[in-house]
TISE-968836 format. One line per 3 residues: number of its first residue (from 1); their letters; for each residue x negated, y, z of N, C-alpha, C. Coordinates in steps of 0.05 Angstrom, whole numbers, always signed. Each point is the difference from the previous one (the first is absolute). Last residue first. Layout:
TISE-968836
NUM = a = X/Y/Z/X/Y/Z/X/Y/Z  ...;
This chain:
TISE-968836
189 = xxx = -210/+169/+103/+20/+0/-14/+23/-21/+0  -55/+73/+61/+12/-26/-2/+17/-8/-23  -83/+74/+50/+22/-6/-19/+9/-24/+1;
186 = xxx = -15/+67/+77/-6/-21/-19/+10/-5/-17  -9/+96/+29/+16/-19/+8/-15/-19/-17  -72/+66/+18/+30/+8/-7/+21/-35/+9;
183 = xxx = -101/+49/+15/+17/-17/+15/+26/+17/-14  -116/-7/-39/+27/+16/+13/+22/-21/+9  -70/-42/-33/-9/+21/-6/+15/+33/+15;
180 = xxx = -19/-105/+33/+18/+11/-21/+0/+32/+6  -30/-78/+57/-17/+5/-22/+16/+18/-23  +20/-60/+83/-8/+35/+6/-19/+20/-30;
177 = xxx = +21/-104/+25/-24/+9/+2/+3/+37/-2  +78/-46/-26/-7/-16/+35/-32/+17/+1  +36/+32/-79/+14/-3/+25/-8/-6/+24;
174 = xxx = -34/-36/-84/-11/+28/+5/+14/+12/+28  +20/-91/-33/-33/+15/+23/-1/+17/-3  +77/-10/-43/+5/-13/+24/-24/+5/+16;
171 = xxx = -1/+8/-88/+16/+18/+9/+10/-4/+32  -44/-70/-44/-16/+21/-4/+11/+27/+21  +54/-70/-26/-19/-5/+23/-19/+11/-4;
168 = xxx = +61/+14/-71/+9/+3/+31/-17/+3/+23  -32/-19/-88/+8/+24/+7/+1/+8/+20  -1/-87/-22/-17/+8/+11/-1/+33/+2;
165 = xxx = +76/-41/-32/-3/-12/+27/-28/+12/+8  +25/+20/-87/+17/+15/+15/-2/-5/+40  -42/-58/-82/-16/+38/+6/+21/+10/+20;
162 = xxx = +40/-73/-23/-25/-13/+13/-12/+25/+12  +67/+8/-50/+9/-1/+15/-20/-12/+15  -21/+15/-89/+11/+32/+11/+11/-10/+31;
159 = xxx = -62/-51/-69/+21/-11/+17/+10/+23/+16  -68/-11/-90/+3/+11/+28/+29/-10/+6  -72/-42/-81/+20/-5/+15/+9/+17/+31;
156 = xxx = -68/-20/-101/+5/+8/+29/+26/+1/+7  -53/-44/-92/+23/+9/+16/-8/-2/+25  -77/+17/-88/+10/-15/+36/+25/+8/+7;
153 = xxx = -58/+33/-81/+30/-13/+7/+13/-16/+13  -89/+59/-9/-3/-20/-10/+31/-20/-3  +4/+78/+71/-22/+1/-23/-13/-25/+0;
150 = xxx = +98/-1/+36/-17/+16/+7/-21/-1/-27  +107/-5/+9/-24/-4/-8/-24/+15/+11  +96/-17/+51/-21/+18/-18/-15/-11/-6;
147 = xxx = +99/+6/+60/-23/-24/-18/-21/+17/-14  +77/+13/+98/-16/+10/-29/-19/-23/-11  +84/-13/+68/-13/-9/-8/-8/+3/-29;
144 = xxx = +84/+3/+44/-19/+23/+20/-26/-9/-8  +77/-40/-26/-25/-22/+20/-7/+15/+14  +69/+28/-58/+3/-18/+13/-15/-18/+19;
141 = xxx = -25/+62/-67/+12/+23/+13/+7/-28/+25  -86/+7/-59/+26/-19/-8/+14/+5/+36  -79/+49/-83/+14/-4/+34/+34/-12/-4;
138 = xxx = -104/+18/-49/+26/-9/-12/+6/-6/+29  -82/+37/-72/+9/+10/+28/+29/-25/-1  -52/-11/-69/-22/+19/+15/+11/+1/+26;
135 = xxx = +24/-71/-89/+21/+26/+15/-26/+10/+32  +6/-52/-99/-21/+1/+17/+17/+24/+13  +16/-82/-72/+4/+24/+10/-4/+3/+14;
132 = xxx = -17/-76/-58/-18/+23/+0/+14/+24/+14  +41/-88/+0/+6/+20/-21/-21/+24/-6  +19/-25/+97/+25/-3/-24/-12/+5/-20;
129 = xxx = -22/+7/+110/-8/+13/-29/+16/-22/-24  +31/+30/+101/-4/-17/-15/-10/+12/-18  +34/+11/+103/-20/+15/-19/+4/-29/-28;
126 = xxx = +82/-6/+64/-26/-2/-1/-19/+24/-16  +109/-1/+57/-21/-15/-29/-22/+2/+2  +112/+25/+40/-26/-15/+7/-19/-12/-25;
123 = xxx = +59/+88/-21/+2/-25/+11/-20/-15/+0  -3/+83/-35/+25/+9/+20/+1/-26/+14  -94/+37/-39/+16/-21/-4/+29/+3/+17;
120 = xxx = -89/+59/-54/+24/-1/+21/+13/-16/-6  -89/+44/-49/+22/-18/+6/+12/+4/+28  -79/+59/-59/+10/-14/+29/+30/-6/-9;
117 = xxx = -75/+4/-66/-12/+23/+21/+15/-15/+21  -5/-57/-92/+13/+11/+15/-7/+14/+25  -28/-38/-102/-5/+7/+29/+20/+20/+13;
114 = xxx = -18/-79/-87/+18/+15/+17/-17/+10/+24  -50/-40/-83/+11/-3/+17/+19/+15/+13  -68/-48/-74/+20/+15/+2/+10/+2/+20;
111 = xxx = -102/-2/-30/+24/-15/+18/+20/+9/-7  -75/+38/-36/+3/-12/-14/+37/-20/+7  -70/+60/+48/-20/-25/-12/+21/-16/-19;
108 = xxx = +27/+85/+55/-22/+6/-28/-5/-29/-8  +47/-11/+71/+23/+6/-30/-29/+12/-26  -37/-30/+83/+20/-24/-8/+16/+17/-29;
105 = xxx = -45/+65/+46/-17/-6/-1/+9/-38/-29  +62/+56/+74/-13/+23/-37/-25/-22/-17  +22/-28/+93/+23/-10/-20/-5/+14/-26;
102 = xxx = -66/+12/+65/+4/-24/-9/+19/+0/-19  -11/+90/+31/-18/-17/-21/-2/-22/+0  +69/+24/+73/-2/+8/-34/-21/+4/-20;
99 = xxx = -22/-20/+93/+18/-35/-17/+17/+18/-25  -54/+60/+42/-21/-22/-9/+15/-28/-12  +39/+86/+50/-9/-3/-36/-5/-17/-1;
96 = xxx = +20/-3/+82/+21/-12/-15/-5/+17/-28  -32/-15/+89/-22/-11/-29/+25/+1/-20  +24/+36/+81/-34/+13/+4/-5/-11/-36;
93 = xxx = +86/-30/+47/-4/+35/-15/-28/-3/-6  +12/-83/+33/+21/+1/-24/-1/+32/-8  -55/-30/+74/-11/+0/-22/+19/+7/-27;
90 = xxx = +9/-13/+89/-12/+27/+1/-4/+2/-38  +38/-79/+36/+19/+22/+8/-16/+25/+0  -51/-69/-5/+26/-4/-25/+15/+23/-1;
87 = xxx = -61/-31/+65/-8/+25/-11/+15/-1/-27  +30/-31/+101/-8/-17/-30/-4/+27/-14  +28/+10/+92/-28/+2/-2/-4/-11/-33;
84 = xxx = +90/+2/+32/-5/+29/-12/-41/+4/+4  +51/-85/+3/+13/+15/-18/-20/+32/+1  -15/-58/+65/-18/-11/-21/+17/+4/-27;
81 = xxx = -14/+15/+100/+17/+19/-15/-11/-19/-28  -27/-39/+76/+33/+16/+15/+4/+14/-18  -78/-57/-32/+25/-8/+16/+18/+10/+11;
78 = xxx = -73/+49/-31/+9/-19/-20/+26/-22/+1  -47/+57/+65/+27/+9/-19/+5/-6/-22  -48/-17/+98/-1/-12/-23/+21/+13/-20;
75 = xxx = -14/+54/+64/-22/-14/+7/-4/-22/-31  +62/+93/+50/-13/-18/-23/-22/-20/-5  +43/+72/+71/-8/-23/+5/+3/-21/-23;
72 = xxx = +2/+93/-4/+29/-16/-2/-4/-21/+5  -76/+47/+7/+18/+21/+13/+29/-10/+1  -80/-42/-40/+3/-2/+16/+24/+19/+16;
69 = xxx = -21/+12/-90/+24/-33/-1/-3/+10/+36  -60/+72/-30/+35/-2/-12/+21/-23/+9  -98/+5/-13/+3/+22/+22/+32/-7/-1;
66 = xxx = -36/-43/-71/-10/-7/+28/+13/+14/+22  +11/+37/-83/+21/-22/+4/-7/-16/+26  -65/+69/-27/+35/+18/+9/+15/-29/+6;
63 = xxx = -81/-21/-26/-1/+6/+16/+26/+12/+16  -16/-22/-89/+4/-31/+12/+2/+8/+32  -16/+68/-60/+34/-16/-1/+2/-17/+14;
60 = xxx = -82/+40/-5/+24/+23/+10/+17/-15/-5  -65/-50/-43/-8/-5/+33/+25/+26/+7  +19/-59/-91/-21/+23/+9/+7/+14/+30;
57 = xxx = +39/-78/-58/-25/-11/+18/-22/+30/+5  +116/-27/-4/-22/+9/-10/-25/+4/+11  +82/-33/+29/-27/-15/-6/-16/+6/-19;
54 = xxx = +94/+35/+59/-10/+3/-25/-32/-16/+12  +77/+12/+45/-4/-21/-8/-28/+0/-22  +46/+76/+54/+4/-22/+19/-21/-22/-8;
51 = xxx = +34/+77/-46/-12/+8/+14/-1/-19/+23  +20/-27/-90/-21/+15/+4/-10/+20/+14  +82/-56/+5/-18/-16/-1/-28/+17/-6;
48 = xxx = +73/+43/-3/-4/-10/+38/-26/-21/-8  +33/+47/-78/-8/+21/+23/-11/-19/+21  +57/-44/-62/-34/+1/-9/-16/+22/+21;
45 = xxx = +95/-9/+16/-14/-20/+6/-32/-8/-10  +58/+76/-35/-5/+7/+36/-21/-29/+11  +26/-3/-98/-21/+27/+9/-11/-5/+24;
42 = xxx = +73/-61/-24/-23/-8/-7/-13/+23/+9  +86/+16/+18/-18/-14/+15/-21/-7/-3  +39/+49/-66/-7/+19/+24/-2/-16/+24;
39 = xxx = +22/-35/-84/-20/+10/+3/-11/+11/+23  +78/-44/+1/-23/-17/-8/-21/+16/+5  +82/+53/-13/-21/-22/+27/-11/-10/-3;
36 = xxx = +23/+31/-79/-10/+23/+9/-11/-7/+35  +45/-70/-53/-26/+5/-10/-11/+24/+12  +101/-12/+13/-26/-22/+17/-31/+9/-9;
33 = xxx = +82/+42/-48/-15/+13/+34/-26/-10/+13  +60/-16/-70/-16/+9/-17/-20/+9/+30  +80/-51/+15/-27/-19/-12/-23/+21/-14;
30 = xxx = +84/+26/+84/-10/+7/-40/-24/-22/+0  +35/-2/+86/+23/-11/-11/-4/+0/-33  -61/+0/+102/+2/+21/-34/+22/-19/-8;
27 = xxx = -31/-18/+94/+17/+13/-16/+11/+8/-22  -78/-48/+28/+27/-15/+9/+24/+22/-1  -79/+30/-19/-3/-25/-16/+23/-13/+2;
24 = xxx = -33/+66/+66/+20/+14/-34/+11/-20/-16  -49/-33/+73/+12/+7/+9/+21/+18/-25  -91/-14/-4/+17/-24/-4/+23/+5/+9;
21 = xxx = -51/+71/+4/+7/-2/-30/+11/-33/-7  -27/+37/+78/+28/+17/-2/+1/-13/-24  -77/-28/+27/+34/-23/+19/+13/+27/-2;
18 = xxx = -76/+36/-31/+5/-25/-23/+18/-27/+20  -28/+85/+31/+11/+1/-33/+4/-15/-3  -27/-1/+90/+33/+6/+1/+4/+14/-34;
15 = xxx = -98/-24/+11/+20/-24/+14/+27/+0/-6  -57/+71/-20/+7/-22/-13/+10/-16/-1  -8/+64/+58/+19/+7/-19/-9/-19/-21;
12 = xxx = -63/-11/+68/+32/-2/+17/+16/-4/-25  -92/+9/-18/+6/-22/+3/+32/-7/+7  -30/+96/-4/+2/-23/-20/+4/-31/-4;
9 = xxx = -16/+53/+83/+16/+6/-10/+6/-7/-31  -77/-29/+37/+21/-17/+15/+33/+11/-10  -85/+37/-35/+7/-21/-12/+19/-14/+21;
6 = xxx = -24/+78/+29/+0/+4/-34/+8/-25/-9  -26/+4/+86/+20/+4/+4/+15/+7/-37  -98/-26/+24/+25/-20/+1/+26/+7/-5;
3 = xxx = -97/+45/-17/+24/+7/+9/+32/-17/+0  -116/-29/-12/+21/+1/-6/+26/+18/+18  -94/-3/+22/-2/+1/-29/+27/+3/-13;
């Protein structure tokens, strides 16, 4: 039913998108830069979790992801990946109108408020609301550590160096298991 090799090769270049894009993270020297990583880990890492993780409850998804963990000997991945199985991380692109009709929604009602799209912190700090200010996205460069509102204004919390370890070991079964889509040099970051 399924052509695995379609999604293993995907599964691969996601993997090595989003630990190249931590990996940039620790280089970028421009602050106007980070946000453009950010993003481009978030994408790649919402990728893995919806071709790995996804719980969506319609039977071809649930089935491809079935078919799929065994091959990286995935078994509990709530516990060996529990950064990149949290549907948080699929979720910050997917719903991210939906928490702008929340906030559109607060200022129609009258609220005053600041909103801020994406912040950047140069020194060690927190997510904080303040004041009615509502910051959507916010990466704090020193921790390696994205923050996001999710829908209803839940702070979430990614740990870029946590994702980066399961990455790894991901990138690691694909290898040992012979599982990689083509054979170029490893990557190592």
């Amino acid at each position: 039913m399924f052509d695995d090799r379609i999604y293993e090769t995907q599964l691969f270049e996601q993997v090595r998108f989003a630990m190249y894009g931590i990996e940039l993270l620790d280089k970028e020297t421009n602050a106007k830069f980070l946000g453009y990583h950010v993003q481009n880990i978030l994408n790649a890492a919402a990728n893995v979790n919806k071709l790995l993780f996804n719980s969506y409850d319609k039977k071809i998804i649930k089935k491809r992801c079935e078919n799929l963990r065994p091959k990286y000997d995935i078994r509990n991945y709530e516990k060996e990946y529990p950064t990149l199985s949290c549907n948080t991380v699929r979720n910050n692109n997917e719903h991210f109108d939906e928490r702008l009709d929340e906030i559109s929604g607060i200022v129609d009602n009258g609220i005053i408020c600041k909103f801020t799209l994406f912040s950047i912190t140069a020194s060690e700090g927190t997510f904080k609301e303040k004041d009615k200010t509502y910051v959507l996205k916010h990466y704090d460069h020193p921790s390696r550590t994205f923050y996001n509102l999710t829908k209803g204004f839940e702070q979430h919390s990614i740990n870029f160096m946590k994702m980066l370890a399961e990455l790894q070991m991901l990138d690691n079964l694909m290898w040992e298991k012979n599982r990689t889509p083509f054979m170029e040099s490893r990557y190592i970051p």
